[in-house]
C-alpha positions as CSV (number, residue, x, y, z in Angstrom):
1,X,-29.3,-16.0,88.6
2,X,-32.9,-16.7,87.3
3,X,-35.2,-13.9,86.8
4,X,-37.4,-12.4,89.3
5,X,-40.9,-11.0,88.6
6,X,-42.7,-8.4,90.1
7,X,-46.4,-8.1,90.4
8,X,-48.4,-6.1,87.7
9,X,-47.0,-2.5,88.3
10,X,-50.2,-0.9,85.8
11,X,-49.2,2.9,86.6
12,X,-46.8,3.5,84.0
13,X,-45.2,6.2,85.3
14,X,-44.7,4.4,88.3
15,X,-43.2,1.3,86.6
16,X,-40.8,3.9,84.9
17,X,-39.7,5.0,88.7
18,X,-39.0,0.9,89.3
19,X,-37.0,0.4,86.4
20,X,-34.6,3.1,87.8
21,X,-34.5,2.4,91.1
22,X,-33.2,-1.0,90.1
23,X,-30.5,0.3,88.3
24,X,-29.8,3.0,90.0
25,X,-29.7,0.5,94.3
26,X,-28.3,-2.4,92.1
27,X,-26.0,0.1,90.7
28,X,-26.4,-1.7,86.7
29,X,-25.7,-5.3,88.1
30,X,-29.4,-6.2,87.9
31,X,-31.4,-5.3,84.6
32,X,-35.3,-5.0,84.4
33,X,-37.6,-5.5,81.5
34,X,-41.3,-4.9,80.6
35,X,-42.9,-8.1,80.0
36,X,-46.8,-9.0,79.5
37,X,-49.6,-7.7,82.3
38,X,-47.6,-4.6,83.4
39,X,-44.9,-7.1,85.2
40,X,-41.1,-6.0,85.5
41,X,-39.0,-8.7,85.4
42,X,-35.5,-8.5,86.9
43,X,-32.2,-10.4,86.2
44,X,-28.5,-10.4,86.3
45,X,-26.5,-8.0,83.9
46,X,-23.5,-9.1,82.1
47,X,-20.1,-6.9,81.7
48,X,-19.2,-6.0,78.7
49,X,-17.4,-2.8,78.9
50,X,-16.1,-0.1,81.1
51,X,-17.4,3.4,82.3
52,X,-16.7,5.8,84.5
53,X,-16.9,3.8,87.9
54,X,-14.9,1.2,86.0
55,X,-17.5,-1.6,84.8
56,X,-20.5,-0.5,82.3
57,X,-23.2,-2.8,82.3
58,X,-25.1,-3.4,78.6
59,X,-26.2,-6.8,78.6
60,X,-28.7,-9.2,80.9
61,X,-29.3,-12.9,81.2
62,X,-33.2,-12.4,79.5
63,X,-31.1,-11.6,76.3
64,X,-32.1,-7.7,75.8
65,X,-29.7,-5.4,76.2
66,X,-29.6,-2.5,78.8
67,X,-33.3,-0.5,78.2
68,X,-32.9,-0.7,74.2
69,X,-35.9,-1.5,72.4
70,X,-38.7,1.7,72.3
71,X,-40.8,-0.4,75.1
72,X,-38.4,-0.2,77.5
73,X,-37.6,3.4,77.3
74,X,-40.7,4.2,77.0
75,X,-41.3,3.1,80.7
76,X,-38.7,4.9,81.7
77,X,-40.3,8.0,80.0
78,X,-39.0,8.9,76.3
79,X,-35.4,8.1,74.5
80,X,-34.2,10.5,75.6
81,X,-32.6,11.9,78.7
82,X,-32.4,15.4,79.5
83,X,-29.9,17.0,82.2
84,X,-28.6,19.9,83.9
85,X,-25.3,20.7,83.2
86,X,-23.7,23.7,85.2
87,X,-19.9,24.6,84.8
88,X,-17.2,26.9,85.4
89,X,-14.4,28.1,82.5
90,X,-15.1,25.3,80.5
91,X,-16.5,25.0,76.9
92,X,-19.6,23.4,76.7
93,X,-18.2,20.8,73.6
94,X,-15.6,20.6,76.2
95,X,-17.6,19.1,79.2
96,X,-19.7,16.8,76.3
97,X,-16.9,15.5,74.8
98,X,-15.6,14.6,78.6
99,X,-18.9,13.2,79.4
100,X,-19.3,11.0,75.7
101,X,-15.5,9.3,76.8
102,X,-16.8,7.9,80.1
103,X,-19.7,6.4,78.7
104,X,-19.0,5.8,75.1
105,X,-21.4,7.7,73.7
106,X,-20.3,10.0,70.4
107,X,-20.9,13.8,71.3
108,X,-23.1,13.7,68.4
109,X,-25.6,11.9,70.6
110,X,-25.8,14.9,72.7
111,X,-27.9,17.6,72.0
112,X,-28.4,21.3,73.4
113,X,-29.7,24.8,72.3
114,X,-26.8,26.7,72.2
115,X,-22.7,26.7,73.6
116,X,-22.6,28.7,76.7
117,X,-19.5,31.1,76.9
118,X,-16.5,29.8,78.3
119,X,-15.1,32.5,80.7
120,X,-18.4,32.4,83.0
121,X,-20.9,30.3,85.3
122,X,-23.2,28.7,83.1
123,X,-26.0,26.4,83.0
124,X,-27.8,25.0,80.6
125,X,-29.8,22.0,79.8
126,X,-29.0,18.5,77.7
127,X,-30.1,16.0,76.2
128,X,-28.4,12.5,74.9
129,X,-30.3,9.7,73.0
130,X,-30.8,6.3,75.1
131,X,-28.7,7.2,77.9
132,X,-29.1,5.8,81.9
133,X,-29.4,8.9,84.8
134,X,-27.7,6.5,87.3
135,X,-24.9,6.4,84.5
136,X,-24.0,9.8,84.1
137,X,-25.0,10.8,87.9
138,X,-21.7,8.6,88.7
139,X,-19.6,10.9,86.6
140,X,-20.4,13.8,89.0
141,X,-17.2,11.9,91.2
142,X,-14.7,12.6,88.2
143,X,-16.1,15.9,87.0
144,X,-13.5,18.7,88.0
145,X,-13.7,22.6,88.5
146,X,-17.2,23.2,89.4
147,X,-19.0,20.9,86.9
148,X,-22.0,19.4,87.6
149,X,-24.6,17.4,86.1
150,X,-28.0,16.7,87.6
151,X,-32.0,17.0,87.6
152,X,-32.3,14.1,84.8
153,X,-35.6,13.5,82.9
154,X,-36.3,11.1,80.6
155,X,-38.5,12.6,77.3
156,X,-39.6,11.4,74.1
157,X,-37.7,14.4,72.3
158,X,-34.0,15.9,72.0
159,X,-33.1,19.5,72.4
160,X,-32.5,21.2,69.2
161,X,-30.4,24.1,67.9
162,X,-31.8,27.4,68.9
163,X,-34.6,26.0,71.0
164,X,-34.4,28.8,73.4
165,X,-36.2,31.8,73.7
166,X,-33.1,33.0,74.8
167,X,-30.4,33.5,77.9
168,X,-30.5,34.7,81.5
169,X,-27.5,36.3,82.7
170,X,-25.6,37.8,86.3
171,X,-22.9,39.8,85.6
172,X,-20.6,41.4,88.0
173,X,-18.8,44.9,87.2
174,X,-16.0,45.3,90.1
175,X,-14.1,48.4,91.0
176,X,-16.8,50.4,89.4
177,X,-16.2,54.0,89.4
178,X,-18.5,57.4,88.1
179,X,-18.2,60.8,87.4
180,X,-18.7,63.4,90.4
181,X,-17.5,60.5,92.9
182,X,-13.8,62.3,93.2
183,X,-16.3,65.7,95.3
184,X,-18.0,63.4,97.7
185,X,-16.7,62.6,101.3
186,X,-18.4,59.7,101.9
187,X,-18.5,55.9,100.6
188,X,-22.3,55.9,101.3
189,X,-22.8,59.1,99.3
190,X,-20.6,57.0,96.3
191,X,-22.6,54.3,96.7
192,X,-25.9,56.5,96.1
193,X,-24.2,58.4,93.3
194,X,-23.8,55.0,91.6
195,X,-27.5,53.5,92.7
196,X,-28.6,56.7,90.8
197,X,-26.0,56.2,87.8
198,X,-26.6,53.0,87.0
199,X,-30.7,53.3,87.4
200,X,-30.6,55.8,84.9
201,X,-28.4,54.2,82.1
202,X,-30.6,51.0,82.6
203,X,-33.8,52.9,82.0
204,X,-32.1,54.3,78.6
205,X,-31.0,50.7,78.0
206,X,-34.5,49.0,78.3
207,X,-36.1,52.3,76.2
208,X,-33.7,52.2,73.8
209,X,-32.0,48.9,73.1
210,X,-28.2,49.0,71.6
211,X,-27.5,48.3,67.9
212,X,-27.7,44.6,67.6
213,X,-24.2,43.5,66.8
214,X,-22.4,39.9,66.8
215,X,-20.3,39.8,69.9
216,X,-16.4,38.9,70.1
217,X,-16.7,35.9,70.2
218,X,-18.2,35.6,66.9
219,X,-15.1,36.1,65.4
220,X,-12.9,33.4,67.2
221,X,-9.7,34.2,69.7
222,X,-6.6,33.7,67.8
223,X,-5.1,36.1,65.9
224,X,-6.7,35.3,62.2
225,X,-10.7,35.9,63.3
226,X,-13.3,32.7,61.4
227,X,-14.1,35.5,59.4
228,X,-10.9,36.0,57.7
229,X,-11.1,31.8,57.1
230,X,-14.5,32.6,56.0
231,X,-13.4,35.1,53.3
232,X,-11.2,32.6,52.3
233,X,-13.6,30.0,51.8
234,X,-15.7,32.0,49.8
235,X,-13.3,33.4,48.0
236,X,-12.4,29.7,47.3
237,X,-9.4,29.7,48.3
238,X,-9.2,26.6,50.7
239,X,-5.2,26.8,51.3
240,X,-4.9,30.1,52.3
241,X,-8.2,29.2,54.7
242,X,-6.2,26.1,56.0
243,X,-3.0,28.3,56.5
244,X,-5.4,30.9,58.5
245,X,-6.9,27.7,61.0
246,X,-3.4,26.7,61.2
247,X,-1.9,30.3,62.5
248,X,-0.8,31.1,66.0
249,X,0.8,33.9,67.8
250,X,4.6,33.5,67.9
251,X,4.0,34.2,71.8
252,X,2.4,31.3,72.2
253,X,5.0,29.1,70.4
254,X,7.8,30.9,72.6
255,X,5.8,29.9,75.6
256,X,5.6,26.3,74.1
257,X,8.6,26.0,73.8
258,X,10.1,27.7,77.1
259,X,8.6,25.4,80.5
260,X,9.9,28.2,82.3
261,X,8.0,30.9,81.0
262,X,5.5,32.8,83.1
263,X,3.4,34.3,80.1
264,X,-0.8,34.4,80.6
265,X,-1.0,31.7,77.8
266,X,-3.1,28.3,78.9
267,X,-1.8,25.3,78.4
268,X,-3.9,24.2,75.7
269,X,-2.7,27.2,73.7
270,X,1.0,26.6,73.7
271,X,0.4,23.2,73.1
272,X,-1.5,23.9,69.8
273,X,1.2,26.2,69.0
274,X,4.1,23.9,69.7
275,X,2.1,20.9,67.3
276,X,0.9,23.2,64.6
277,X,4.6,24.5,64.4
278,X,5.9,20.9,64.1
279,X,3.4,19.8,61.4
280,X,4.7,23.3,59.2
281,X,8.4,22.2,59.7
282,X,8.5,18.2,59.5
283,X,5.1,17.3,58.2
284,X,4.8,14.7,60.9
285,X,1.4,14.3,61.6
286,X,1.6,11.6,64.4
287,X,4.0,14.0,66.4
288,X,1.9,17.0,65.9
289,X,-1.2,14.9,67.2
290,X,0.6,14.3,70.0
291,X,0.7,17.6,71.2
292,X,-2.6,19.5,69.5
293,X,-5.0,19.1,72.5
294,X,-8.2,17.0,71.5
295,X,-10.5,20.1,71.8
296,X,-8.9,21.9,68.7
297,X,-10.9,19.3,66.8
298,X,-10.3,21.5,63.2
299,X,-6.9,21.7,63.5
300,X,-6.0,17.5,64.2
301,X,-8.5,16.9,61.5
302,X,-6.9,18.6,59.2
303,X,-3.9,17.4,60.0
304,X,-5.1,13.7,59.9
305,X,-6.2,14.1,56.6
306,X,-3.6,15.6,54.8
307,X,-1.0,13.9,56.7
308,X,-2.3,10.2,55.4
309,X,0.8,8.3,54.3
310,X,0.6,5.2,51.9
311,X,3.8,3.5,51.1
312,X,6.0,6.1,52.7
313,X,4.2,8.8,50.7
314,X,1.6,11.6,51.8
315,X,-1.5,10.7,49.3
316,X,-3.2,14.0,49.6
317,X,-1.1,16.7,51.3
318,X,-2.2,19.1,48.7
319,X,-6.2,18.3,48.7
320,X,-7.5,21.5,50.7
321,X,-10.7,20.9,50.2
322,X,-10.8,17.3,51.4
323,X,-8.7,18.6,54.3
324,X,-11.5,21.1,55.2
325,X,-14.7,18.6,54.8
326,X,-13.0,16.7,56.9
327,X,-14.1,19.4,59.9
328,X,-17.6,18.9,61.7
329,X,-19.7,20.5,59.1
330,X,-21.0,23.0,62.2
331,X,-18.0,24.1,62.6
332,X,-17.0,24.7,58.9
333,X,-20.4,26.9,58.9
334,X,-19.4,28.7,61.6
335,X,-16.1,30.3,59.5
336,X,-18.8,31.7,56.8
337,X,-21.5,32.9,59.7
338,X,-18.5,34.6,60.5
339,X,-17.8,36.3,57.5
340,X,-22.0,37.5,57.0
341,X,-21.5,38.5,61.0
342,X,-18.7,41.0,60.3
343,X,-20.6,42.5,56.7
344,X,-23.7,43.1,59.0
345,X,-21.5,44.7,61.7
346,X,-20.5,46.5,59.4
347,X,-23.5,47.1,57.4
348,X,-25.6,48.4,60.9
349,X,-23.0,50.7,61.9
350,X,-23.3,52.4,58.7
351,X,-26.9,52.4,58.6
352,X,-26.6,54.0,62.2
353,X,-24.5,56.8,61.0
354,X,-26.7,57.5,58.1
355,X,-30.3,57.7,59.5
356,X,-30.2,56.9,63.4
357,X,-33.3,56.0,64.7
358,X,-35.4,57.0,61.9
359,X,-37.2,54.5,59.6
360,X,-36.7,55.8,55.9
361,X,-37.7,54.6,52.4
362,X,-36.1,51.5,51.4
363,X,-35.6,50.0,55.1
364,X,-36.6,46.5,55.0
365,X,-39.1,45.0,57.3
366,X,-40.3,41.3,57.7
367,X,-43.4,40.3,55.9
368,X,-45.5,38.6,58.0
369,X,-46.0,35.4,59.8
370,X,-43.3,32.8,57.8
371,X,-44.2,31.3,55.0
372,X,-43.8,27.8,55.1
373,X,-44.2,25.3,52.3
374,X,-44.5,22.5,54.0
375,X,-46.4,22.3,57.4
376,X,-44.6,19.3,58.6
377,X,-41.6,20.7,58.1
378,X,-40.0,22.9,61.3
379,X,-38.2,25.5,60.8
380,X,-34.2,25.5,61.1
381,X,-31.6,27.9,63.0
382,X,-28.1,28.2,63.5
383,X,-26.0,27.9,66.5
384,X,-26.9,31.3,67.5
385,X,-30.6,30.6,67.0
386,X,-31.1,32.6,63.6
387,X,-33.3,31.4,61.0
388,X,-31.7,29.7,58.2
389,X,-32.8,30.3,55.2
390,X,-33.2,27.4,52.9
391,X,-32.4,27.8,48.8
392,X,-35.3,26.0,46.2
393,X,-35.4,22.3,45.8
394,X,-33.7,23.0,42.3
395,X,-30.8,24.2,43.7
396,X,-30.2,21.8,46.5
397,X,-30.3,18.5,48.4
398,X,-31.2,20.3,51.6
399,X,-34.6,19.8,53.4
400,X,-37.0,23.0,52.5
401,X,-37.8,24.6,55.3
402,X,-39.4,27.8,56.5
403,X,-38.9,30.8,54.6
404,X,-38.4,34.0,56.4
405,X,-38.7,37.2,54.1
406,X,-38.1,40.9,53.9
407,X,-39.3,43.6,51.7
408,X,-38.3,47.3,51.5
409,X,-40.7,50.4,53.0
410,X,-41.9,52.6,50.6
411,X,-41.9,56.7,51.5
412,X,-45.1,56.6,52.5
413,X,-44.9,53.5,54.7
414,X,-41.6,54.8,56.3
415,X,-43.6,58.1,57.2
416,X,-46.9,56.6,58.0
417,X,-45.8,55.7,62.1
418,X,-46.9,52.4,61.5
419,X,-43.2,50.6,61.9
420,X,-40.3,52.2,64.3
421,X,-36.5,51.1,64.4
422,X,-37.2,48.2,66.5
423,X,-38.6,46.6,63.1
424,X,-35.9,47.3,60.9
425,X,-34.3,44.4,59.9
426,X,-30.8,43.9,57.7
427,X,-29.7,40.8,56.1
428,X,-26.6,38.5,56.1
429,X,-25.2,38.6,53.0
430,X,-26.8,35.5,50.5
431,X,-28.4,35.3,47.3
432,X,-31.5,34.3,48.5
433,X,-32.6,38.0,50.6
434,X,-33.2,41.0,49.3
435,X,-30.8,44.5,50.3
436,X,-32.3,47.4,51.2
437,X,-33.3,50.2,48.8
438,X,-31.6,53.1,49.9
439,X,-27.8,53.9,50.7
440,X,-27.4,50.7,53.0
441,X,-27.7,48.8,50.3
442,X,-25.6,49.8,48.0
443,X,-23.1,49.9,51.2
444,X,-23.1,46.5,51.5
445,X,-21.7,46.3,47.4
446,X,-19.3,48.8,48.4
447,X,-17.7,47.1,51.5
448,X,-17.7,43.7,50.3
449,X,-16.1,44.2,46.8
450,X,-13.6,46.2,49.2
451,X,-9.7,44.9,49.6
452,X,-11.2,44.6,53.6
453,X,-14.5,42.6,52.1
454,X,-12.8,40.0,50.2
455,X,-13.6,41.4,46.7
456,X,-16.9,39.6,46.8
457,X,-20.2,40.5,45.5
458,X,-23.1,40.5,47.5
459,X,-25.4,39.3,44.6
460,X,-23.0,36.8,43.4
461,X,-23.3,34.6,46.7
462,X,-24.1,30.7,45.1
463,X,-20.4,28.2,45.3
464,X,-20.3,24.8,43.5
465,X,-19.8,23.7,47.7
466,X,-23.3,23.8,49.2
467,X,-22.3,24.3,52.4
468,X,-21.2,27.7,51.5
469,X,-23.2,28.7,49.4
470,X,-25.1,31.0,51.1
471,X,-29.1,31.9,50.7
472,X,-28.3,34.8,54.1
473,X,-30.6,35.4,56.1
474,X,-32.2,38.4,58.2
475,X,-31.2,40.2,62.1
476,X,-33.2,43.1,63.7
477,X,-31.3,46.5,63.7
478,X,-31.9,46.8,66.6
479,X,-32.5,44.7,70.1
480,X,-33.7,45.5,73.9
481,X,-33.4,43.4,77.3
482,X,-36.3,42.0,78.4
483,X,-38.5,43.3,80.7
484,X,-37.6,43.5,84.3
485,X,-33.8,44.4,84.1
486,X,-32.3,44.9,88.1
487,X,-29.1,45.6,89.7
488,X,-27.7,45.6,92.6
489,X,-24.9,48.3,94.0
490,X,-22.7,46.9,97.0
491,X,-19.2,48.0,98.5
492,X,-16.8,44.8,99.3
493,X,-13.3,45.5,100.7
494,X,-11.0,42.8,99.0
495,X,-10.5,42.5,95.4
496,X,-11.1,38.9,95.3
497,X,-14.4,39.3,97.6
498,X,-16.9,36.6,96.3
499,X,-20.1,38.8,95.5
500,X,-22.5,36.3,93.8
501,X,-23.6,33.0,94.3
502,X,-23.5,30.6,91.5
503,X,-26.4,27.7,91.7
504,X,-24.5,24.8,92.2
505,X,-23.1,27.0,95.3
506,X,-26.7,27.7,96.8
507,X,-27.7,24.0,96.0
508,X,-24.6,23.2,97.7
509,X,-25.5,25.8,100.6
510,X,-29.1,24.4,100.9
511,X,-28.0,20.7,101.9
512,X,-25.9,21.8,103.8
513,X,-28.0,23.9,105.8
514,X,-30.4,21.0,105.9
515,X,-27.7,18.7,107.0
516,X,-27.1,20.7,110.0
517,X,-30.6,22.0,111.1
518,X,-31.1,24.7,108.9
519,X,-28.0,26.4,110.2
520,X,-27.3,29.8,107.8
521,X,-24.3,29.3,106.1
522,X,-23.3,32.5,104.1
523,X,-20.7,32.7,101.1
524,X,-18.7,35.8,102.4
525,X,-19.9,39.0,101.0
526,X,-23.1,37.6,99.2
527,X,-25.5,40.0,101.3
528,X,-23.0,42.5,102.1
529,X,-24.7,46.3,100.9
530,X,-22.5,48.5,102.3
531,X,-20.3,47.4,105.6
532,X,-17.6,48.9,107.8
533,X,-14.3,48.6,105.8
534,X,-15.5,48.6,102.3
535,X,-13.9,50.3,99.8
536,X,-14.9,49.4,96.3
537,X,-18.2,49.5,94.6
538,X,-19.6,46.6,92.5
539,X,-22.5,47.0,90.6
540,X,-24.4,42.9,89.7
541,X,-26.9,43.2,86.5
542,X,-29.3,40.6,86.1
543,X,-30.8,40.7,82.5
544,X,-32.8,38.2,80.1
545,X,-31.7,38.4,76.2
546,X,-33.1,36.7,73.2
547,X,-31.4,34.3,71.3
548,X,-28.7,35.4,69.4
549,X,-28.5,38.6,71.6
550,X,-24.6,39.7,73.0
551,X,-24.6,40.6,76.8
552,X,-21.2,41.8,75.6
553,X,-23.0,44.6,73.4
554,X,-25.6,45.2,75.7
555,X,-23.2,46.0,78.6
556,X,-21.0,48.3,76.2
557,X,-24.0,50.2,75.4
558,X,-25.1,50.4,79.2
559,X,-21.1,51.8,79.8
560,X,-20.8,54.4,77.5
561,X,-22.6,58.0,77.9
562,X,-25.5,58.7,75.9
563,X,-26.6,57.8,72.2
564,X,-25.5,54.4,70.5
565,X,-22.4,53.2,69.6
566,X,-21.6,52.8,66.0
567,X,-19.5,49.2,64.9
568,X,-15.7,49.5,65.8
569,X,-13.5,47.4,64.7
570,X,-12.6,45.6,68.3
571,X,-16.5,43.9,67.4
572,X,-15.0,42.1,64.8
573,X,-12.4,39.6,66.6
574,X,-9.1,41.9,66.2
575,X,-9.3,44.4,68.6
């Protein structure tokens, strides 16, 4: 086929809207190009690989392969392309990693603010680097359990790392019941009694906030929490903190093991159990690959490493440390974050107990706008969007960034009225923050040097391993919902009664309703208040948290009955 031209097309945004309905009709078969005086010229495309509709097309007859070159995605709008991604029980890495296969693309192309929590309805947005919206659209057809991906846009920048003011959440409590419920005769008068309830303990919330604790899932789901492996890493101990990645419930093995057996353990949990237990008895790392799902990405790594054989002989069983920089380096962080998480747990519900909402002497507060050294330079976050604090030049190869920083209160300051609670701040553990000058401080000294605390010292925080050697860092005491909490109180009558809609459902709904006229078409029991029949009460909270903010904590603190909650140890991963 020889190539086509168009005429000049001078509206760049609209040549960017050709381009991709070429590829998008023509389905990749016919590429198009810029070329001189705004003209798109179009021509066949080559085969040189497959994708998820079984052919990917990369390469065309003019010689330039599919968009690459900064011109041609320029037209299209930026390098890179950012989506929608909505999904049901699924990790987010989950859904990437699905997504990178089909299109062979490495999940380190994609980029996002923050992991959405498994066990919900989520959406959030995503970007990937040099990537087709007619590609990925076609991988909506092999998507499975209510995921999605949609609303594409090309830009000219990736997401990033805690790039999010924060998160907006729904969250439905079923079978709700409240005190003085058991002396009414009515369900309408139970349903009031609960309208008034829950108005009342969202006011407190929104006044008051809830001690700003790391969540559950923080500290990992199996039975030795990240922050035990963290411990161990700091402690430098990197077999015990391979022996802790590599531990599973003996439930889970049993389950495994049994095909017959009705235990509440998924799949991908007795498979990891079943691998991990061959690789401790046989060493055969092939065979325990075979069964450690692809998403326990620590694990088969570790594995892989130490299980290299050359000449019949494992050439680094016993290298630990090898084993463990062999794991995403993310992901290694997030075993130390977990350990600083539990200390300031820890440290908050101790400063709680001490001097509630008071502001005394020695509190610290955050000095001013940040200081940065270098205005070029943005600052950096974690994946729970906290600022990480970067150590000197001197002492690292790391990029200096921005430099968050604390000081304490004097008497005087803590009595003036000038700061309240809702400036405290404490810090993660690191040898680059300062501890606060009263009783918290030397708390954080006692628990860490603890049998519990890993017999560290909380001013001895530098390791000959950058990555965990930690400069800490700084979290508010204390945090609030946005403004413009709501809730809803409704009866339903069956325990499996659908009571929200998520927003791939409304879309859904919408086109529907289009389809056919603009015909309603209801998900049972979305607008039901109170009907004939109903039985239970539900009560739906919509809220809006910052980043790094738990819903978890904030709905414990909306549940309990006056005054906040002091850490337990079900917050740190092993309740």
């Amino acid at each position: 086929m020889r190539t086509i031209s168009t005429w000049p097309i001078d509206d760049k945004s609209r040549r960017g809207k050709a381009h991709e309905a070429i590829r998008r009709i023509f389905r990749g078969h016919l590429a198009s190009q810029h070329a001189e005086k705004n003209q798109i010229i179009i021509s066949k495309s080559v085969k040189v690989g497959r994708g998820a509709d079984g052919s990917r097309w990369s390469r065309h007859d003019a010689g330039n392969s599919r968009g690459k070159g900064k011109l041609g995605w320029d037209e299209l709008g930026g390098e890179y392309l950012h989506f929608t991604l909505h999904k049901e029980n699924k990790d987010t890495m989950e859904i990437i990693s699905f997504l990178g296969s089909q299109i062979k693309c490495a999940p380190k192309h994609f980029q996002f603010a923050g992991t959405k929590d498994r066990r919900a309805v989520t959406v959030q947005r995503v970007s990937v680097y040099r990537q087709h919206a007619w590609q990925l659209a076609g991988l909506n057809k092999v998507l499975k359990h209510g995921s999605k991906i949609g609303d594409f846009k090309y830009e000219t920048y990736g997401l990033e790392l805690g790039a999010l003011w924060g998160n907006e959440f729904t969250i439905t409590l079923r079978d709700c019941h409240f005190k003085g419920e058991e002396s009414m005769w009515t369900f309408k008068d139970q349903l009031e009694l609960a309208r008034k309830t829950v108005g009342d303990a969202v006011a407190r919330l929104q006044e008051n906030g809830f001690i700003n604790y790391y969540g559950l899932q923080r500290f990992g789901s199996f039975s030795a929490g990240t922050d035990e492996v963290g411990k161990k890493l700091l402690q430098g101990d990197f077999e015990g903190a391979v022996s802790l990645i590599f531990d599973f419930h003996p439930s889970a093995l049993q389950a495994g093991q049994d095909p017959n057996s009705e235990a509440k353990i998924s799949t991908d949990d007795r498979n990891r159990a079943v691998g991990l237990d061959i690789w401790k008895r046989t060493g055969n790392a092939n065979k325990a690959l075979e069964k450690i799902p692809r998403k326990f990405s620590a694990e088969s790594n570790i594995i892989r490493y130490l299980g290299l054989e050359r000449g019949g002989k494992k050439v680094r069983e016993r290298d630990f440390q090898g084993a463990l920089g062999a794991i995403q380096r993310n992901l290694r962080l997030m075993y130390v974050h977990a350990y600083q998480s539990l200390v300031w747990n820890k440290a908050a519900g101790r400063r709680w107990e001490l001097y509630g909402n008071r502001v005394v002497e020695g509190d610290l507060v955050i000095v001013g706008d940040k200081e940065s050294k270098d205005d070029d330079i943005e600052a950096e976050v974690d994946e729970d969007g906290e600022p990480i604090i970067r150590p000197a030049a001197a002492d690292s190869a790391a990029t200096d960034g921005d430099f968050t920083r604390a000081r304490p209160l004097t008497k005087a300051e803590a009595e003036s009225g000038k700061y309240d609670i809702f400036d405290v701040v404490l810090p993660l553990p690191g040898w680059d923050i300062v501890y606060p000058q009263n009783e918290v401080g030397a708390f954080y000294k006692e628990f860490m040097g603890s049998e519990e605390g890993g017999r560290l010292d909380p001013y001895d925080m530098r390791r000959p391993w950058k990555d965990y050697s930690l400069s800490g860092g700084y979290r508010k005491l204390l945090s609030r919902p946005a403004p413009g909490m709501s809730f809803e109180v409704r009866g339903y009558a069956e325990e499996t009664q659908q009571l929200v809609e998520t927003d791939l459902e409304r879309l859904e709904k919408k086109e529907k309703a289009e389809a056919n006229g603009n015909e309603k078409d209801e998900v049972a029991g979305a607008e039901a208040k109170c009907a004939e029949g109903d039985k239970f009460i539900a009560v739906i909270l919509h809220m809006k948290l910052g980043a790094s903010q738990y819903a978890t904590i904030a709905l414990r603190e909306l549940l309990k009955a006056g005054g906040l909650k002091t850490f337990k140890a079900d917050f740190a991963g092993r309740g």
